[in-house]
C-alpha positions in Angstrom: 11.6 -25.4 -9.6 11.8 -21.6 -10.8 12.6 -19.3 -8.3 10.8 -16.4 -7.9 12.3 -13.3 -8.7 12.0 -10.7 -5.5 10.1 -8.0 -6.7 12.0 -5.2 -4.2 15.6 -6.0 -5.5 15.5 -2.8 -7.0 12.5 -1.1 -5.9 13.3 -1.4 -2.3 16.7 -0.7 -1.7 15.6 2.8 -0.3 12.4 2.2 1.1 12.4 2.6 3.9 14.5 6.2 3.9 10.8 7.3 1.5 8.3 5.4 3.0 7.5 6.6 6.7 4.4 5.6 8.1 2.3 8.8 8.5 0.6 8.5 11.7 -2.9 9.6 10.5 -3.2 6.7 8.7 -1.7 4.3 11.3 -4.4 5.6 13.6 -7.2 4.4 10.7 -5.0 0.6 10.7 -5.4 1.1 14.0 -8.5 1.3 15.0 -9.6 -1.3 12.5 -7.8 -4.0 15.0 -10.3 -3.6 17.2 -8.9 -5.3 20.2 -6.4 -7.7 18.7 -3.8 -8.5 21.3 -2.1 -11.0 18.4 -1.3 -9.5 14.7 0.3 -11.0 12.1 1.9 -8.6 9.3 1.9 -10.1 6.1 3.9 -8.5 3.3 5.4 -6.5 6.1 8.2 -4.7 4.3 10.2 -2.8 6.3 7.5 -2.6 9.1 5.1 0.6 8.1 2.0 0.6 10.5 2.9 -2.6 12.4 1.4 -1.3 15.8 3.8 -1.2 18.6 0.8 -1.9 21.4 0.2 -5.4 20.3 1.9 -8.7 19.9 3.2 -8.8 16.2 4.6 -11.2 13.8 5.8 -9.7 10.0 5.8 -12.1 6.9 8.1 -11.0 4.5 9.1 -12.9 1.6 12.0 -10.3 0.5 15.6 -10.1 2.1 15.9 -6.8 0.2 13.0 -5.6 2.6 14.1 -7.5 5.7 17.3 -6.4 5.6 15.9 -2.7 6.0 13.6 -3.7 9.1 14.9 -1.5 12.5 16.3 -3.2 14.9 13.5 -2.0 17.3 10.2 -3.5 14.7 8.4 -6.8 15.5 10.2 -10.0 14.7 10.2 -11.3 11.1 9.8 -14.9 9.2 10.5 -15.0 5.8 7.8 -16.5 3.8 5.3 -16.0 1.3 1.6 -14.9 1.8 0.4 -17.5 -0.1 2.0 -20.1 2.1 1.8 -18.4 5.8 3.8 -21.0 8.2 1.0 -20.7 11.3 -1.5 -23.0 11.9 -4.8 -21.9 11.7 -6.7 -19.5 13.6 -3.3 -18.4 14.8 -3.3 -14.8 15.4 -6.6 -12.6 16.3 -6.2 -10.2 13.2 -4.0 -10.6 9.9 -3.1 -7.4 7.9 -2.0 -6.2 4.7 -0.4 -3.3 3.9 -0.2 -2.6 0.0 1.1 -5.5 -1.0 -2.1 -7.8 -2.0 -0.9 -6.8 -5.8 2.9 -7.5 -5.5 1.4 -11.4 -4.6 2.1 -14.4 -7.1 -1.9 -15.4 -6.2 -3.6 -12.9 -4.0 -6.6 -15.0 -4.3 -4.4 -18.0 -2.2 -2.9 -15.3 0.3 -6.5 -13.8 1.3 -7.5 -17.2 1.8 -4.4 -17.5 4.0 -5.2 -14.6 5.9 -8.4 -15.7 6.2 -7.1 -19.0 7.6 -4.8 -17.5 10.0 -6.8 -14.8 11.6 -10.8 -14.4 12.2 -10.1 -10.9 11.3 -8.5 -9.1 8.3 -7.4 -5.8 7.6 -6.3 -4.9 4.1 -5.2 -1.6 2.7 -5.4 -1.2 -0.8 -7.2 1.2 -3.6 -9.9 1.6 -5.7 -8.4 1.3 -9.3 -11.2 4.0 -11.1 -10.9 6.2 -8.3 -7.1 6.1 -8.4 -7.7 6.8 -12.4 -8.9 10.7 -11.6 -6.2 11.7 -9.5 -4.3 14.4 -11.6 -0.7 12.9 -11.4 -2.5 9.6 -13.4 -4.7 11.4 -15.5 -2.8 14.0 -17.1 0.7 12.9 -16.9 1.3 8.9 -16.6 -2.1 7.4 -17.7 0.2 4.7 -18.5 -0.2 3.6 -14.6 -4.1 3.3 -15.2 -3.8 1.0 -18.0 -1.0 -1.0 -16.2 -3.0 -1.8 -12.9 -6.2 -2.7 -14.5 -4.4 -6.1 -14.4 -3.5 -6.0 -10.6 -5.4 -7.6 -7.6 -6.7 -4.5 -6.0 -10.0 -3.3 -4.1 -12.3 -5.6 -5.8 -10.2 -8.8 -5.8 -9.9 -8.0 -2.0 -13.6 -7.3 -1.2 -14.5 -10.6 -2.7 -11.6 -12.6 -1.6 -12.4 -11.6 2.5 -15.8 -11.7 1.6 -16.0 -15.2 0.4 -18.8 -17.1 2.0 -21.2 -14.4 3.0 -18.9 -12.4 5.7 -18.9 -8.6 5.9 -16.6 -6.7 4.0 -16.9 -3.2 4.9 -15.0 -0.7 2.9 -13.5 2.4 4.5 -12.3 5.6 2.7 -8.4 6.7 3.4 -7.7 10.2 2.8 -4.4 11.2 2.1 -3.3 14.1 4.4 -1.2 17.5 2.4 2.2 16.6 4.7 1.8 12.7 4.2 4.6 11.2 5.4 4.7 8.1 3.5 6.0 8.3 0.3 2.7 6.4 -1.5 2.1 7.5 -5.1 -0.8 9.6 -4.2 1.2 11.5 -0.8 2.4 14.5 -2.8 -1.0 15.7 -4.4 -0.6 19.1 -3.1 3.0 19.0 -3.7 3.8 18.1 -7.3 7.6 19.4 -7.2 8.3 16.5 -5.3 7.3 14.0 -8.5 10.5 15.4 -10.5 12.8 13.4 -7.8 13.9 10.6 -9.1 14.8 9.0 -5.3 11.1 10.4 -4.8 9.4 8.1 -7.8 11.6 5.3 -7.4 10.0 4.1 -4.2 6.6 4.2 -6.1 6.3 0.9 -7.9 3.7 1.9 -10.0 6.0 4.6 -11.7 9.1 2.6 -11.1 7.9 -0.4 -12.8 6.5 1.8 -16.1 9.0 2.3 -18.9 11.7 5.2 -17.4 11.6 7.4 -20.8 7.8 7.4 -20.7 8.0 8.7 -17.0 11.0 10.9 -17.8 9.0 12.2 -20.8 6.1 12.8 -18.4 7.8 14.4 -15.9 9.2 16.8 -18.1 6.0 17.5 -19.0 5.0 18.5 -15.6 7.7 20.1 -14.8 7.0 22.9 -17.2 3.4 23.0 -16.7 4.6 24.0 -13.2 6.3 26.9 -14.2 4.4 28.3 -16.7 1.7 28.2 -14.3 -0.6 25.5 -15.8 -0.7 23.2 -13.5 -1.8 25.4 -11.0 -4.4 26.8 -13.1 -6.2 23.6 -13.4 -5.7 22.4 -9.6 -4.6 25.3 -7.7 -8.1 24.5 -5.7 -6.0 22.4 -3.9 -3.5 24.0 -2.4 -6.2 24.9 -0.1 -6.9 21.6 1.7 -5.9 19.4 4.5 -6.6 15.7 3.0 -7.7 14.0 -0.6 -9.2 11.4 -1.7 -7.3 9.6 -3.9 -8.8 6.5 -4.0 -6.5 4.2 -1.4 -9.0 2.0 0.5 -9.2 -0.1 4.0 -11.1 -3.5 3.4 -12.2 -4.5 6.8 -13.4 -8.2 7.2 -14.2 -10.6 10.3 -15.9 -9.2 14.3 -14.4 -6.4 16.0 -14.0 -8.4 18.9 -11.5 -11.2 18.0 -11.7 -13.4 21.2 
């Protein structure tokens, strides 16, 4: 049999230094447990947003990502989603944590979560949406055309959908200091898109040809000194969150058991 290549070999070797759960969007992930006393974490990475409050198992299929787990996060198996070791109805509440697109079949791991938990809670994003965001549109369209091919917000709306169950869809703005180092966290920051250690923990820029996104970059960076880019989004540096297009799918009863 073929082994898998792990997608994180490279991309994750500093993860978890530039992606740090902001707590505005934990408290979103949050509150979409309901009252889930058991969660399992699948695609866990390094442990973003797995709740502290609740009992929690991560499912990890990369050692590059294990490895980088603190000492102090929930307990990890390594496995992948699309094969979850639990019987079923195990847990009250599976979740997801932008990962649903790095799966070999995301249809077979939503039907895993489905299997394992009566409710799911998937964050992931709205590809046309994502599309308009500046950083996409005028400097690497290249991530647009790309991700039309990923498992994203309408693969997962269907998938936890299947067989007539609700689905609801909640909006996740990005706050100005986001924390975590998403490709949409530095809107209101743009300087911080000419660090390499910055971009590198963004798969859909790391995974795009390096002399396009060098090119691009280059690109930006003047337009931020001769003023340009601030002429066409200066608007803003005025506010607090954005819109960017990232998505919570929602599927399953509040109250678990």
């Amino acid at each position: 049999m073929t082994a898998v290549r792990d997608p994180y070999a490279d991309l994750g070797i500093c993860y978890a230094r530039q992606r740090r759960p902001d707590p505005r969007i934990a408290a979103q992930i949050r509150a979409a447990l309901g009252d889930a006393r058991t969660v399992v974490n699948v695609g866990a990475g390094t442990g973003s947003y797995e709740p502290a409050d609740r009992s929690v198992l991560a499912v990890e299929p990369s050692p590059v990502m294990l490895a980088q787990r603190p000492p102090w996060s929930a307990p990890a198996v390594r496995a992948p989603a699309e094969s979850l070791p639990f019987p079923d109805m195990a847990f009250d509440v599976a979740m997801a944590v932008l990962t649903v697109h790095h799966w070999t079949s995301p249809a077979a791991g939503l039907a895993e979560l489905r299997r394992v938990a009566g409710r799911q809670v998937v964050l992931t994003w709205d590809q046309h949406a994502f599309g308009q965001f500046w950083l996409v549109r005028d400097y690497l369209p290249e991530i647009a055309e790309r991700e039309r091919e990923l498992a994203c917000l309408s693969v997962v709306r269907a998938e936890l959908g299947a067989g007539g169950r609700d689905a609801a869809v909640q909006v996740v703005p990005v706050p100005a200091d986001c924390t975590d180092g998403v490709l949409g966290a530095y809107w209101r920051r743009p300087e911080a898109y000419l660090k390499p250690e910055v971009r590198a923990a963004m798969s859909s820029i790391a995974r795009l040809d390096q002399q396009t996104v060098r090119a691009s970059m280059g690109r930006l960076a003047a337009d931020l000194v001769s003023g340009r880019w601030h002429a066409r989004h200066g608007q803003l540096l005025g506010r607090g969150e954005l819109d960017i297009g990232y998505r919570l799918v929602v599927a399953g009863p509040a109250q678990t058991r």
